[in-house]
C-alpha positions in Angstrom: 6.1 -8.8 13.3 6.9 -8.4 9.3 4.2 -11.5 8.4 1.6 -9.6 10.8 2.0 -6.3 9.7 1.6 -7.1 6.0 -1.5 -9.1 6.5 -2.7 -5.4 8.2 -1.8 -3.0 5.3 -3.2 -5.5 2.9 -6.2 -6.2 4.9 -6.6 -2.4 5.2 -5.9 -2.1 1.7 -8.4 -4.5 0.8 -10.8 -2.5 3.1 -10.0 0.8 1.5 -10.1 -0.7 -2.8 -13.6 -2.0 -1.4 -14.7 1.1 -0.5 -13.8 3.6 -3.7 -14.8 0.6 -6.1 -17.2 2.1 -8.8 -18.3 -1.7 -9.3 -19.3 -2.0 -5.4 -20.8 1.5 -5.4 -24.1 0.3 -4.0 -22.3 -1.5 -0.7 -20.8 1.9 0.4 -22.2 3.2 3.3 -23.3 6.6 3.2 -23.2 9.3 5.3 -26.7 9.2 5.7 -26.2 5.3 7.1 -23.4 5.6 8.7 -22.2 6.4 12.2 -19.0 7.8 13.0 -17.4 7.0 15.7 -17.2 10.0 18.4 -14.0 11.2 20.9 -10.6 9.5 21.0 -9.4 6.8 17.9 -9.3 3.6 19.4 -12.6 3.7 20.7 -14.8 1.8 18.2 -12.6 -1.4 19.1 -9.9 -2.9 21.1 -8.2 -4.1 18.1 -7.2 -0.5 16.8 -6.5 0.8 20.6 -3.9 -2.1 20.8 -2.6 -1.0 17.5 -2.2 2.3 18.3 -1.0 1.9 22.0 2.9 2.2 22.0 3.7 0.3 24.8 2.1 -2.6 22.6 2.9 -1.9 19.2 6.6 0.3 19.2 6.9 1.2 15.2 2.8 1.5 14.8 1.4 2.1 11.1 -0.5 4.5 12.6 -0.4 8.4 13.8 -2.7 10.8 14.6 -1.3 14.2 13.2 -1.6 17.6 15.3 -4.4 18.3 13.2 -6.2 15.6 14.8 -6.6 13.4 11.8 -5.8 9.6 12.6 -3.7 8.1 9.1 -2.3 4.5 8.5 1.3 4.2 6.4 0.5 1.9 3.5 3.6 2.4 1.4 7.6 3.0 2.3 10.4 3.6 0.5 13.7 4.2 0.9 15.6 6.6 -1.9 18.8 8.8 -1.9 16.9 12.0 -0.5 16.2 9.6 2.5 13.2 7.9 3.5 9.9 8.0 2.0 6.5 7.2 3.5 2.6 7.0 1.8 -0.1 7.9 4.4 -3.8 7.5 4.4 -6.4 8.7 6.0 -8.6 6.4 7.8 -12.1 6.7 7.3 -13.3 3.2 8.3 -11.6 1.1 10.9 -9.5 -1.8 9.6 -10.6 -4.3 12.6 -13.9 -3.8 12.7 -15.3 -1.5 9.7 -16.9 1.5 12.5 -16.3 5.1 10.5 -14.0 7.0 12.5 -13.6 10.2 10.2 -15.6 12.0 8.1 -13.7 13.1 4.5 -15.2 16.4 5.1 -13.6 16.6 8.3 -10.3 15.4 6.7 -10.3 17.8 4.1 -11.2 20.8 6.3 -8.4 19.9 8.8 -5.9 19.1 6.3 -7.0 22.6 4.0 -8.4 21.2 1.2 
C-alpha cells in the first residue's frame, strides 16, 4: 500500500506542477476548453470512484469536505502539537485528467 500510494501523490503531484507551470502555460486547458465534470466525484472514472470508495481503499488520500469540495492529502507530518496534514484541492482528476472543480467554485465555497 506504501509503494502504491506514493506513486499516487507523486503522480498527482506531477499532474498538479504541470498544470501551474509558467513554462507549459500554452498546454493548460482553459475554462473556455474544458469540461468539468458534473454531480458526484468519482464520476469521470472508475479509478477515482475506487479511490475514494472506503470499503476499497480504508485510509483514502482523499475527502470531500462539507463544503462539498473534493481535496487530495499530499503532505503529512507528524510534530509535538500532534499531527499535521497538507490538502489540495482537486481541480483535475489524477486517473484520467477530466476537471472535476472549478477554482472559482473552490474559492467561493471555501470564502475566498
Amino acid at each position: 500500500m506504501q509503494k502504491s500510494t506514493f506513486i499516487l501523490v507523486a503522480s498527482f503531484s506531477t499532474l498538479l506542477l504541470s498544470c501551474t507551470s509558467n513554462s507549459q502555460k500554452e498546454n493548460v486547458p482553459t475554462m473556455e476548453k474544458s469540461i468539468v465534470v458534473t454531480g458526484e466525484f468519482g464520476t469521470c472514472c472508475k479509478d477515482l470512484k475506487d479511490a475514494m470508495d472506503p470499503s476499497k481503499v480504508h485510509n483514502s488520500f482523499f475527502r470531500i469536505e462539507k463544503n462539498n469540495v473534493l481535496y487530495l492529502t499530499v503532505g503529512y507530518v507528524n510534530s509535538e502539537a500532534g499531527s499535521g496534514y497538507f490538502d489540495q484541492a482537486v481541480i483535475y482528476c489524477p486517473f484520467c485528467g477530466q476537471k472535476v472543480q472549478e477554482r472559482v467554485e473552490i474559492k467561493g465555497k471555501a470564502g475566498l
